[in-house]
C-alpha positions in Angstrom: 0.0 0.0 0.0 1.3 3.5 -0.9 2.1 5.9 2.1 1.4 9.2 2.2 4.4 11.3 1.6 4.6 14.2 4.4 7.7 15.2 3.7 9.3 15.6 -0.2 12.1 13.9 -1.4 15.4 16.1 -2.4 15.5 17.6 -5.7 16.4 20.5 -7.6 17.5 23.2 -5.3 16.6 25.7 -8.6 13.1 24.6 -8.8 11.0 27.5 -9.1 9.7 28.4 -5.6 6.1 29.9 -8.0 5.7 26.9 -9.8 2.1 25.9 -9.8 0.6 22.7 -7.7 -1.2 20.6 -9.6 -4.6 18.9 -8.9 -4.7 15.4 -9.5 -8.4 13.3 -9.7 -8.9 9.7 -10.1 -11.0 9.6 -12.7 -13.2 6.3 -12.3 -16.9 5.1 -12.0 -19.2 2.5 -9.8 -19.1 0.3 -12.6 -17.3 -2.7 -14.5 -16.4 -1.2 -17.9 -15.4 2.5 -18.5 -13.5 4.4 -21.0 -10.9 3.1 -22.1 -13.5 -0.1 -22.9 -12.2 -3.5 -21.8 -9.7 -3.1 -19.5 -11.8 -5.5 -16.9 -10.6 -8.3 -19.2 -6.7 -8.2 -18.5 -6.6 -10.3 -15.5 -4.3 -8.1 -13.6 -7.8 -5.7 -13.6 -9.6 -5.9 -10.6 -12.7 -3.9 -11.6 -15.1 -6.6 -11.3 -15.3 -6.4 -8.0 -16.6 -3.1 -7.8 -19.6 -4.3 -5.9 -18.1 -4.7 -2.9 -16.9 -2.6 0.0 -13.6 -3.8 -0.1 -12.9 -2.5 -3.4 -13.4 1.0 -2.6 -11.9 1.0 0.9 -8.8 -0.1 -0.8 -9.0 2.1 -3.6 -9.8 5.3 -1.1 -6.4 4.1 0.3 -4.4 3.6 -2.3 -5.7 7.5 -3.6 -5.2 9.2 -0.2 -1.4 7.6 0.0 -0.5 8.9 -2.9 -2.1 12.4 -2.0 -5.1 12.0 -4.8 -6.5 15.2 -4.3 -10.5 13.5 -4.9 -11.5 10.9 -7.0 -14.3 11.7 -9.5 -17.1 8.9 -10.4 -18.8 9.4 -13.4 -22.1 8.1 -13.9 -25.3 7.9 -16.5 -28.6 7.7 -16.3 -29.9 5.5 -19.2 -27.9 3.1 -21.4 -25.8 3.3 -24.9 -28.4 2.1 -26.9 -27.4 4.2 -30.3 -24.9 1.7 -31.6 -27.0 -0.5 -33.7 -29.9 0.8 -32.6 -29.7 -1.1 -29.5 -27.8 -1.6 -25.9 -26.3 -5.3 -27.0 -22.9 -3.6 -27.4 -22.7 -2.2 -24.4 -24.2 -5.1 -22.2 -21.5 -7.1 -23.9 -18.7 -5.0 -23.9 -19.6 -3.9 -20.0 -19.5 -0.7 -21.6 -20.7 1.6 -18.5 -23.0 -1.4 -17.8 -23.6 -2.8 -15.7 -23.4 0.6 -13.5 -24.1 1.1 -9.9 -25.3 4.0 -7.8 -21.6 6.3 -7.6 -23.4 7.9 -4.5 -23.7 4.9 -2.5 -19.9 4.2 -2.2 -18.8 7.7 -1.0 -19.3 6.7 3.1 -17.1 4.2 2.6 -14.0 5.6 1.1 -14.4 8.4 3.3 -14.7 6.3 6.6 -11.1 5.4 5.7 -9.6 8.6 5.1 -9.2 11.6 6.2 -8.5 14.0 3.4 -9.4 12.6 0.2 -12.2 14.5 -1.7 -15.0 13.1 -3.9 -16.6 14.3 -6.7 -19.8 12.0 -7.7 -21.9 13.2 -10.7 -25.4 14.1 -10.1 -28.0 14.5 -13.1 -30.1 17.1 -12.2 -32.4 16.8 -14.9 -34.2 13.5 -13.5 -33.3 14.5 -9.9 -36.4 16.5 -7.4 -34.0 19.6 -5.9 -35.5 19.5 -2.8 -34.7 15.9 -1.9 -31.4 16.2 -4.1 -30.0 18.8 -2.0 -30.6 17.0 1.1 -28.6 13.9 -0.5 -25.7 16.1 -0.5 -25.7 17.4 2.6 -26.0 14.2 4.0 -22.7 13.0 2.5 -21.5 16.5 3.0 -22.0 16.0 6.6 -20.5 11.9 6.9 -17.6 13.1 4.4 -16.5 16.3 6.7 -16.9 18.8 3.8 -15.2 16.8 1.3 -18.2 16.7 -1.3 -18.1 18.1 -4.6 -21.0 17.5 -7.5 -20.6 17.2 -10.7 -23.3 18.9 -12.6 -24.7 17.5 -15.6 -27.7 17.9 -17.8 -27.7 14.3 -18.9 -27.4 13.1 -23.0 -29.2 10.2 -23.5 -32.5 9.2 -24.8 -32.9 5.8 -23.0 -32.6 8.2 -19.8 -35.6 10.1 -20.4 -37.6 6.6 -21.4 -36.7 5.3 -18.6 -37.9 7.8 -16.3 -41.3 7.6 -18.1 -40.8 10.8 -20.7 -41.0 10.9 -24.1 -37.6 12.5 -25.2 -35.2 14.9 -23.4 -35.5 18.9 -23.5 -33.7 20.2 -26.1 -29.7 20.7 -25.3 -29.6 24.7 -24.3 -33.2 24.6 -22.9 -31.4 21.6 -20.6 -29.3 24.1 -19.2 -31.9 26.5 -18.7 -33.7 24.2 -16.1 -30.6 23.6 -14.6 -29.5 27.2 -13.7 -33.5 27.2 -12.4 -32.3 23.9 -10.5 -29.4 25.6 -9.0 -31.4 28.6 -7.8 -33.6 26.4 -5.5 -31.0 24.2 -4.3 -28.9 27.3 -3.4 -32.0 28.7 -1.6 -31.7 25.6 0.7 -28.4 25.1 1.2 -27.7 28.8 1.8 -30.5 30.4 2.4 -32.9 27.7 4.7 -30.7 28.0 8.2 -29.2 30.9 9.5 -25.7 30.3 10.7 -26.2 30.1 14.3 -29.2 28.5 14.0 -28.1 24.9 15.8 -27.4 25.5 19.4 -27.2 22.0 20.6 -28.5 23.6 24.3 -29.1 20.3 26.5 -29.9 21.5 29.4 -33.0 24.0 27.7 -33.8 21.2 25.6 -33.5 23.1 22.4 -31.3 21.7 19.8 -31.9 24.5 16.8 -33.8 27.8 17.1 -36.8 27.7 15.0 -36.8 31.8 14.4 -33.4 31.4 12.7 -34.7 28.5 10.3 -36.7 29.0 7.5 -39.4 28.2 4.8 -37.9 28.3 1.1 -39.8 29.0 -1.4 -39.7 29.1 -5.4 -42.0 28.8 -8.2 -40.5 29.4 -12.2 -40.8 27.7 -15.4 -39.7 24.2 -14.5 -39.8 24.0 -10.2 -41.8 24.4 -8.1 -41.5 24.0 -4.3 -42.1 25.2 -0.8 -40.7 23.6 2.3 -37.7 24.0 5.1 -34.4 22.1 4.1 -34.5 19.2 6.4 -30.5 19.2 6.7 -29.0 21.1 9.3 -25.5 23.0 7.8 -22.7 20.9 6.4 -19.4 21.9 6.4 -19.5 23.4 3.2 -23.4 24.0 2.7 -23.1 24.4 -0.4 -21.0 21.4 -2.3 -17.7 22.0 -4.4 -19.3 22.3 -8.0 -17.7 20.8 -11.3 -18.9 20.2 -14.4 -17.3 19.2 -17.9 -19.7 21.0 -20.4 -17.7 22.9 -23.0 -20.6 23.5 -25.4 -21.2 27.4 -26.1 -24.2 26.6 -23.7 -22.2 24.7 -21.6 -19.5 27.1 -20.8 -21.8 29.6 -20.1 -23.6 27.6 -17.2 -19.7 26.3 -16.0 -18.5 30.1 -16.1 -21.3 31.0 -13.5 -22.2 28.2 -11.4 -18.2 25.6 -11.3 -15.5 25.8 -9.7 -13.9 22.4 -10.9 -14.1 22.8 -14.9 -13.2 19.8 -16.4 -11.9 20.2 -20.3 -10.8 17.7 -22.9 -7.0 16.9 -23.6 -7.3 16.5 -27.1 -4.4 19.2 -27.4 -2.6 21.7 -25.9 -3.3 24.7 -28.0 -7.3 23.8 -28.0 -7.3 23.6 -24.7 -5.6 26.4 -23.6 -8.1 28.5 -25.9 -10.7 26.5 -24.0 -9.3 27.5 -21.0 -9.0 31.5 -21.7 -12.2 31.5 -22.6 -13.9 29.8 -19.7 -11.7 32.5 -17.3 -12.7 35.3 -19.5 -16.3 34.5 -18.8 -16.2 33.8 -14.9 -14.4 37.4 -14.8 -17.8 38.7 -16.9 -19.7 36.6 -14.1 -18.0 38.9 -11.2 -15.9 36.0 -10.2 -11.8 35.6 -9.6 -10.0 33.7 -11.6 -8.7 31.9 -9.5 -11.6 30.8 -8.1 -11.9 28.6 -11.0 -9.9 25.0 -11.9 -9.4 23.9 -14.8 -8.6 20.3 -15.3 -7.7 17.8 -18.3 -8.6 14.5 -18.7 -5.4 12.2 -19.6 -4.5 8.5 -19.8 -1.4 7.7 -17.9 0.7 5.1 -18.9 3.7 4.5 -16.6 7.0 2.4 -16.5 10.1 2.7 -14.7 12.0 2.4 -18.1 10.4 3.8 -21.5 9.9 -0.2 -22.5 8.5 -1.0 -19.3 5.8 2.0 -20.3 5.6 0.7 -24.0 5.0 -2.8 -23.1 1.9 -1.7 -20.4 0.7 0.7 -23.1 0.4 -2.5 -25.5 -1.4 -4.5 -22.6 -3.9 -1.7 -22.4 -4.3 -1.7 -26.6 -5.0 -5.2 -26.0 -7.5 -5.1 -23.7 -9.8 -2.9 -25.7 -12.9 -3.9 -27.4 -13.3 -1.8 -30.5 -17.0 -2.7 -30.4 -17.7 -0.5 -26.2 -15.7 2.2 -27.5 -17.9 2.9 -30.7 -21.2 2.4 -28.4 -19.5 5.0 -26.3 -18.8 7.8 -29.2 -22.5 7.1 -30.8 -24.5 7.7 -27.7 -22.0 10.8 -27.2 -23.1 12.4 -30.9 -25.9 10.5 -31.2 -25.1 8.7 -34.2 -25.9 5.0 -35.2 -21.9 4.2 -36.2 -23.0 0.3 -37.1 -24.9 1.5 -39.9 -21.6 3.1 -41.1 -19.3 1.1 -43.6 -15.7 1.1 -41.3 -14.4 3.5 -43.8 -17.2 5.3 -44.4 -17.1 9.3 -43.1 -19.3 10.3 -40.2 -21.5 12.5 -41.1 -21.7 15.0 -38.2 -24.3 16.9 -38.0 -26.3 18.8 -35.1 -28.2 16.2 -32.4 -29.5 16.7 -28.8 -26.9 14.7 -27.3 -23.5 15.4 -26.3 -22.4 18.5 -28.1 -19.0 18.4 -26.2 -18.4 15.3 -27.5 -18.8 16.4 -31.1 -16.9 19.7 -30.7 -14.5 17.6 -29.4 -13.8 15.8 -32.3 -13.9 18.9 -34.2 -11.5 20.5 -32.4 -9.3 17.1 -32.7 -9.2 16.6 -36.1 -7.5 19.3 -37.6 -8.9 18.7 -41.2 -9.1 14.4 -40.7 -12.3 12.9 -41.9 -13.2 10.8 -38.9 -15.0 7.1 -40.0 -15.7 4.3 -37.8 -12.4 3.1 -38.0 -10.2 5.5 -37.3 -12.1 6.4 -34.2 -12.0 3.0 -32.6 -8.1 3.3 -33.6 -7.7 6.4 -32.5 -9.6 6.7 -29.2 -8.6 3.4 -28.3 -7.7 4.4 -25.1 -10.3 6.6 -24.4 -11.1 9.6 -23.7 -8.5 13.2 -23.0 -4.9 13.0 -23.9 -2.9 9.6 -23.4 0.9 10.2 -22.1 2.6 7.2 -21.7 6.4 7.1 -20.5 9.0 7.2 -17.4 8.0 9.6 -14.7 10.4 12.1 -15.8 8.4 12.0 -19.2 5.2 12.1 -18.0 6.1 15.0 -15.6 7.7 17.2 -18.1 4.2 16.8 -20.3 2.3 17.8 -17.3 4.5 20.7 -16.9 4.2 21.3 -20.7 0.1 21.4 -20.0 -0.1 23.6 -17.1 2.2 26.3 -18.9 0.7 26.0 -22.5 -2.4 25.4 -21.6 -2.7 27.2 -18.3 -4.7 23.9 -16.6 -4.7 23.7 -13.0 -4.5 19.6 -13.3 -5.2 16.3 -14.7 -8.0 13.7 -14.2 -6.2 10.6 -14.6 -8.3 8.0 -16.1 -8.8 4.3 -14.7 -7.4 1.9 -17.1 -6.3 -1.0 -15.4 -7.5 -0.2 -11.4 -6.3 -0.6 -9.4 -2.5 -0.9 -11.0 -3.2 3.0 -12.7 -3.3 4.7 -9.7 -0.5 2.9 -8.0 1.9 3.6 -10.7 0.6 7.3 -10.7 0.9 7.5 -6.9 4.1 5.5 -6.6 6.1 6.5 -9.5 4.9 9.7 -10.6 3.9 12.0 -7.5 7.7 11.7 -6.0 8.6 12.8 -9.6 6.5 15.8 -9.4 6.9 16.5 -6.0 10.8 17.2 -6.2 9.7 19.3 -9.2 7.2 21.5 -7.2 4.6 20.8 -8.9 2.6 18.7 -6.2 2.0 18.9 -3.1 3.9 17.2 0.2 1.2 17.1 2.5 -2.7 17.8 2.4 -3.7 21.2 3.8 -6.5 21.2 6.2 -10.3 21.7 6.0 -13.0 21.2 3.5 -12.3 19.7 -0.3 -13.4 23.7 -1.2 -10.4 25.0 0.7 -8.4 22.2 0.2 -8.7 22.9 -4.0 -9.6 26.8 -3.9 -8.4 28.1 -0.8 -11.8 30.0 0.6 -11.0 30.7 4.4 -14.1 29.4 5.9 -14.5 26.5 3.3 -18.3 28.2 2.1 -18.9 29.7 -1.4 -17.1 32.9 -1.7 -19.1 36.3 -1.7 -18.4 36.6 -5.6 -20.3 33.1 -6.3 -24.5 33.6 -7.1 -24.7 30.9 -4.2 -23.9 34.1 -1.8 -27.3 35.8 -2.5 -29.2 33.1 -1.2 -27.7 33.7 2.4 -30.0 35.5 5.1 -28.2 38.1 6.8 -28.2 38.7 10.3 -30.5 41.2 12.0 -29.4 44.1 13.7 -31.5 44.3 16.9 
C-alpha cells in the first residue's frame, strides 16, 4: 500500500519556488467497464469487483497515499443504446454497464480517510431539488466537507424513457432548467438555516432555534416548491461544483455556477483556448480567476524504463474492445456508427446529445475525416490526452500542459484499477513533487479549501450561491 508522503524527497534546489501545484483526480466510475472499454478483461484488472466494500476501501487508500486530491465517479442515467440501434454492445462490452449507484460508495471511502475529496456526478435533470440537496448534505455531513458534485444535464434518450418521458429537453433549454435547479437548491443550502441556527442547548432542551430556520420558497418555469431544508448546515453547505460542459451553452452555465471545470486533452493549443475563454467568462460573471480550476482529462501510462511504459501501453491496446468504444462515441453524438461502412465518413451533424463530444472531435481533427475506424483506432484508449512514458516523461508533459495550456490539473483516467493509480501515486507523484509541482502534505479543512483556498470553506461572496444567504439582523 502506498504511504502518504509528508515530507518531499530532495531535488532540484533551482526549482522554481512559483511553480504551480497541480490537482490530480482519479478519474473512475461504480461500474465494470469504463473508457478506455475493456480493461476489466486483462486479469491483472480488478474492476469486477466493484460491488463490494472492499474495493473502494482499498481504492480510497491507495488514492489518499498517494495524496489523490479527490476521486471523480462518473455516472449515467440511461444506457448506450445508439450503436445498432440497441444496448447489446454495451451489455457485452460492460461498456458503462452494468453501473451502480456512484453515491452509495462515498461513506465508505471516506470512513477510511481523512483528506481525500470526492466528486460524484449528479444529473439534475431527472433529480427533485428538494430531496437532491438533502442527498448532498448528507454526505456532505458523513464526508467532513469533502463533497463536490458534478453537474450534468444528462445526454441520452434511453434516460428520459426510462424515467417515463417521451424524449429529453432540447440541449440549451437543458441548461436552462438547470441554472432554475441551481437557484432552489442554493435557496436551501444557503438560504434555509441561519448560521447560528443549531445551538445544541441540552440543558434547555432546544437543539436548533426555529426563528433562525426557515421556509424556502420558489416557483418558475420548471420548479416548483415550498418547504424548510431538512439538513441542518454541512461543512460546506453548499457542495464544491464541477462540471465538464464545454458546449457554447455549456460554458456559459460552468462560467457562472463551477469551480472544478473539467476540459478535454485533445491538445494543448485547443485547450488552452478553451481554458482563456472559460476564465474570461467567470471574470464577466464577477468572479476571480482563481476561483476557478481547470482540469484535463489524460491516460497515464507508466514504466520505470520507457519499455516498461511501451509494453503496459500494449497491454492496455489489447485489452480494448473496439466494439464498447464505438457504443461510447454514438451515444455521445448521437449517431448510429454500425450503420456506417468502417471506412465510411461520419456525417456530423447537429443532435440533442453530447455537443461536447462532437466539438471535441472537431476541435481534434485538424482537417481528418473521422470514419468508424479511425475512431475506434484512434480513441482506443479513451477519452482526454494519453501520455505514456517514465515519470520524468510524464512529468515534463504535465508541466508542458499547465504552462501552455494554463490547466490547474489532470484527471487521470482508470485503465487498469487498481494498478493505474499505484503507478501514478508510486512513480509519478515523487517525480512531481521534487519538481514542485505537487504537493507534500494535504492542507487542512474542506475539499473547497483544500482545491480553492476560501478561508471558511463556504462559497465565496463573488459566487451567485452568496445571495441566497440570510443576513443577520441588527437588533
Amino acid at each position: 500500500m502506498t504511504k502518504s508522503r509528508l515530507i518531499r524527497r530532495s531535488g532540484n534546489p533551482m526549482m522554481n519556488p512559483m511553480t504551480r501545484q497541480l490537482i490530480l483526480n482519479a478519474f473512475d466510475t461504480n461500474a465494470v467497464g469504463f473508457t478506455p472499454s475493456g480493461q476489466w478483461t486483462d486479469p491483472r484488472d480488478r474492476a469486477m469487483n466493484y460491488t463490494t466494500m472492499e474495493y473502494w476501501a482499498n481504492l480510497a487508500r491507495v488514492l489518499e497515499g498517494g495524496l489523490f486530491d479527490g476521486i471523480f465517479l462518473q455516472d449515467l442515467v440511461g444506457v448506450l443504446d445508439i450503436y445498432g440501434g440497441n444496448a447489446d454492445a454495451a451489455i457485452r462490452s460492460a461498456s458503462y454497464f452494468p453501473q451502480n449507484d456512484p453515491m452509495m460508495v462515498i461513506p465508505i471511502m471516506a470512513y477510511v480517510t481523512k483528506h481525500l475529496g470526492f466528486g460524484v456526478t449528479g444529473n439534475l435533470s431527472y433529480e427533485d431539488p428538494y430531496l437532491f440537496a438533502r442527498r448532498f448534505s448528507t454526505l456532505d455531513h458523513l464526508t467532513n466537507g469533502r463533497m463536490g458534485w458534478n453537474i450534468v444535464t444528462g445526454y441520452l434518450d434511453s434516460a428520459a424513457r426510462a424515467l417515463g418521458r417521451t424524449g429529453q429537453l432540447p440541449h440549451d433549454e437543458r441548461y436552462e432548467a438547470a441554472d432554475e435547479f441551481m437557484e432552489v437548491v442554493y435557496k436551501l443550502w444557503e438560504g434555509s438555516w441561519e448560521d447560528g441556527a443549531v445551538i445544541r442547548d441540552r440543558a434547555a432542551g432546544i437543539y436548533a432555534k426555529p426563528e433562525m430556520v426557515h421556509e424556502v420558497t420558489h416557483s418558475g418555469k420548471y420548479y416548483k416548491m415550498q418547504g424548510i431544508h431538512r439538513s441542518e448546515p454541512s461543512p460546506q453547505r453548499t457542495p464544491t461544483l464541477y462540471q465538464a460542459g464545454s458546449s457554447e451553452r455549456g460554458r456559459q452555465f460552468s462560467s457562472r455556477h463551477c469551480e472544478c471545470i473539467f476540459v478535454g486533452g485533445s491538445n494543448k493549443q485547443a485547450a488552452g483556448t478553451l481554458v482563456a475563454d472559460i476564465r474570461r467568462r467567470a471574470v464577466e460573471n464577477g468572479r476571480h480567476p482563481s476561483d476557478v480550476k481547470v482540469i484535463v482529462d489524460a491516460v497515464v501510462v507508466l514504466g520505470a524504463t520507457e519499455a516498461e511504459a511501451q509494453d503496459k501501453l500494449a497491454a492496455h491496446r489489447r485489452a480494448v474492445l473496439p466494439e464498447g468504444g464505438l457504443a461510447m462515441i454514438a451515444a455521445a453524438i448521437g449517431i448510429d456508427l454500425a450503420k456506417l461502412d468502417p471506412d465510411e465518413p461520419i456525417p456530423f451533424k447537429p443532435t440533442e446529445a453530447n455537443r461536447s463530444a462532437a466539438d471535441g472531435l472537431a476541435k481534434k481533427s485538424a482537417g481528418k475525416i473521422w470514419t468508424p475506424r479511425l475512431i475506434a483506432e484512434d480513441l482506443h484508449l479513451g477519452r482526454g490526452s494519453t501520455i505514456v512514458g517514465t515519470p520524468s516523461q510524464v512529468a515534463d508533459e504535465f508541466a508542458a500542459w499547465a504552462e501552455q495550456a494554463d490547466i490547474d490539473g489532470f484527471n487521470i483516467c482508470r485503465a487498469f484499477t487498481p494498478g493505474t493509480f499505484v503507478d501514478v501515486a508510486d512513480l509519478l507523484v515523487p517525480e512531481l513533487q521534487d519538481r514542485g509541482l505537487f504537493k507534500t502534505a494535504y492542507r487542512e479543512g474542506t475539499l473547497r479549501q483544500k482545491l480553492i483556498g476560501h478561508g471558511d470553506g463556504r462559497m465565496p461572496a463573488t459566487h451567485p450561491a452568496a445571495a441566497y444567504r440570510r443576513q443577520p439582523v441588527l437588533v
